[in-house]
N, C-alpha and C positions, 0 to 999 in steps of 0.2 A: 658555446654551451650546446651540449645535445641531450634530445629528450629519449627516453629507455625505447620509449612508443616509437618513435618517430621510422623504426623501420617495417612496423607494424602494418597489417591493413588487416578490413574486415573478412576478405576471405581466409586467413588464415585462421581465424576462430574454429575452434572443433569444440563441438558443443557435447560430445561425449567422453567420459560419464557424466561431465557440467560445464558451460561454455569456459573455454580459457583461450590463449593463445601461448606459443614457445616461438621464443624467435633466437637465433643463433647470430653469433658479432651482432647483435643490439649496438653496440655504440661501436665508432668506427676507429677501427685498430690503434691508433695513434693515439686519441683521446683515452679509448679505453687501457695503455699499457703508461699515460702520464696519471691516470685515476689511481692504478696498481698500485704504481711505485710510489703515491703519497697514501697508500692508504695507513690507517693509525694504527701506532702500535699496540700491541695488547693492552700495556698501562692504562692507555687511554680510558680504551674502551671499557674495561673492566673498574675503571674509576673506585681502584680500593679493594672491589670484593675478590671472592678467592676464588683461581678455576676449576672449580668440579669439574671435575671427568664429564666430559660427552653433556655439558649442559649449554644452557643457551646462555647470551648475555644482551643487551641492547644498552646501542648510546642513542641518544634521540637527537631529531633535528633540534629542538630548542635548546638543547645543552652543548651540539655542534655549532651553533650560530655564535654561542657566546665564547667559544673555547680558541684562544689565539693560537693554542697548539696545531692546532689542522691547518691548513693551506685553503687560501683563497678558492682555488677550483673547487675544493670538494664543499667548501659553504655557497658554491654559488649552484654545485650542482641540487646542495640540499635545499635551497630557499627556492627554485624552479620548479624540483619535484616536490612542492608542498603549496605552490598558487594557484590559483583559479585557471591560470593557462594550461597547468598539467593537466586538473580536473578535467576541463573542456577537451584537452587531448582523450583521454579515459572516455570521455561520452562520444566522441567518435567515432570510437569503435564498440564499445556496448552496450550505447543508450536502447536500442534494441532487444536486447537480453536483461537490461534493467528492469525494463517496462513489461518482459516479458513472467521475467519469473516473479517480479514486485505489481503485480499492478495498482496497487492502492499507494503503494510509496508516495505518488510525488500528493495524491490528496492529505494523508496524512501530516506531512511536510508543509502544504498548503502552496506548493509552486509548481509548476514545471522543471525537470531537472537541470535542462542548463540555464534558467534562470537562479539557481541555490547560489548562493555567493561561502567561499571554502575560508577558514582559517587554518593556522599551523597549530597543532596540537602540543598540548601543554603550553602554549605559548601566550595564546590569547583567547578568550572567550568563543567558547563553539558559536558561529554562526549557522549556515545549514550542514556543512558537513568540515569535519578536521581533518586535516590529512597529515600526515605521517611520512617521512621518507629517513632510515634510520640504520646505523650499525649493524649488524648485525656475527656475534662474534660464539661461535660452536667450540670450546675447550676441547683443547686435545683430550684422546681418549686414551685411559689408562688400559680397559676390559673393555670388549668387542660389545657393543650394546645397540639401543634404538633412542634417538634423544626421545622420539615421541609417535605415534602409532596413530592408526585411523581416526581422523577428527575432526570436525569445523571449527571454526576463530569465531569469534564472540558476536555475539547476536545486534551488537549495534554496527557491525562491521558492513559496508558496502562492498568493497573490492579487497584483495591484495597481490601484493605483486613481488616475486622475489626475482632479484638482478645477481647472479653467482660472478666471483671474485676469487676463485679458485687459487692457491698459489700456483706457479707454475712447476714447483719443485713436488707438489705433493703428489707421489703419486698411492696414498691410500687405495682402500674398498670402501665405498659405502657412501652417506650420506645424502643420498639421491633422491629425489621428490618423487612420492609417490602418490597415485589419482586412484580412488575408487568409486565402486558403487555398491549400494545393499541390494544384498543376495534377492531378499525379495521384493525391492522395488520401493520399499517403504522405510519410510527412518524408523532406526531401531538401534537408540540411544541407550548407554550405560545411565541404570538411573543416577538422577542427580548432576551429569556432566552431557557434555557435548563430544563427546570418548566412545569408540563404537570396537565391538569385542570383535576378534581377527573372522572371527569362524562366520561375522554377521555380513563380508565386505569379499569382493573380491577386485584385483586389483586390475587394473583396465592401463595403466600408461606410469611406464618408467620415465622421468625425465633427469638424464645423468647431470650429475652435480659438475659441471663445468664451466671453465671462464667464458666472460661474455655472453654470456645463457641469461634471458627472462624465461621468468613463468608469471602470468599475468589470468587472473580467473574474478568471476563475481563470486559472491557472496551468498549461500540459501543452505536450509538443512540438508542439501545434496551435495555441498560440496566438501568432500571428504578427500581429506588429502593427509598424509605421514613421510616420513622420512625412514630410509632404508638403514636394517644395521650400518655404526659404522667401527671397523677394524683398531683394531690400536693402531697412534697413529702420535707425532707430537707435533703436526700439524692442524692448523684451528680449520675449521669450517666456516666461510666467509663469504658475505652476503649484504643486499642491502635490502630492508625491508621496506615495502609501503605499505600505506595503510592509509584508509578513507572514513570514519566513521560520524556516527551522529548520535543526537542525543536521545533518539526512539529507537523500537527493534525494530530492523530491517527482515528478520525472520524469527521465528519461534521455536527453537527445540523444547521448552519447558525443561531446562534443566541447568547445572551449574557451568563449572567452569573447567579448563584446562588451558595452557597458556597457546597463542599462537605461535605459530612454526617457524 
């Protein structure tokens, strides 16, 4: 078993426009091309519903755990990246930047960070934080579009991390993570959502949608991040998400919702 992190270190952090890390062959070529080649079929993933054009879908670790359809490796990569030992991996490199841009977090909380003990979301009762490690499956595109534009993930969010699973055949445009910051230095939120208008953001770092690619960032009303048009295309968009959350806000936009990326 390997962890996403595990080629990580703290110097590679670039904290602009907001701390994150990219790390390229994240998991080591052989591991990562027996991941490939079980990853699940559409069916799976899509469990029933229908693929809109250029939209997102998600299967979850707790619905992977129970599902005999997947193979052993990928349940065991899922049940790693959703215990206490990933967390603890994640706080090695940006307990620093947690503390930095949360400082009241861990009193809130009422511990120390890596004292919080993590459960698997949806699965079992939030403890201090849930973690997530999950499908993630972009329908082919019929018309050249954006799944989703300048925005932050949801205010009880700590971290997220996306692991790209590119196919190898696809050779589309598009789909590419994109990192910004507001124009003028200050959030400047569409009211009601977590959704920031193009004109308010300019974009700071492309990270192309390719195989063996993390993008791994914290969580705060700066961290704004979209996805670049993507081409008609009748290959899916594939990824694996993580996700760390709790049952209080980690930051405040004072407004509604739009789904994460």
């Amino acid at each position: 078993m390997q962890c996403v992190l595990g080629r990580a270190s703290r110097s590679q952090i670039v904290d602009d426009p907001f701390p994150h890390v990219v790390v390229h062959e994240a998991l080591e070529p052989d591991y990562y091309r027996r991941l490939a080649d079980e990853f699940p079929a559409a069916e799976i993933i899509l469990d029933g519903r229908e693929p809109v054009s250029n939209r997102n879908f998600r299967y979850t670790a707790n619905a992977v755990l129970d599902d005999a359809r997947i193979g052993p490796l990928w349940r065991e990569f899922m049940t790693y990246h959703t215990s206490r030992a990933f967390f603890l991996r994640v706080l090695e490199l940006f307990d620093a930047r947690i503390r930095e841009l949360h400082p009241d977090l861990e009193a809130t909380v009422g511990k120390r960070l890596h004292d919080w003990q993590s459960s698997i979301r949806f699965r079992e009762p939030i403890r201090d934080i849930a973690l997530e490690c999950q499908f993630a499956y972009g329908a082919p595109v019929d018309t050249p579009s954006r799944t989703i534009g300048p925005h932050v993930d949801r205010e009880v969010a700590l971290y997220a991390g996306l692991f790209y699973m590119r196919d190898e055949r696809d050779d589309s445009e598009g789909g590419d993570l994109e990192l910004y910051r507001f124009n003028t230095g200050q959030p400047e939120f569409n009211p009601g959502t977590r959704s920031v208008a193009d004109e308010r953001v300019t974009r700071c770092r492309t990270i192309r949608y390719a195989s063996n690619t993390l993008v791994f960032f914290v969580h705060s009303p700066h961290a704004l991040h979209g996805v670049s048009p993507r081409a008609r295309t009748t290959f899916a968009r594939r990824h694996i998400n993580f996700v760390g959350e709790l049952t209080t806000r980690v930051f405040d936009v004072g407004g509604g919702g739009v789904p994460s990326t």
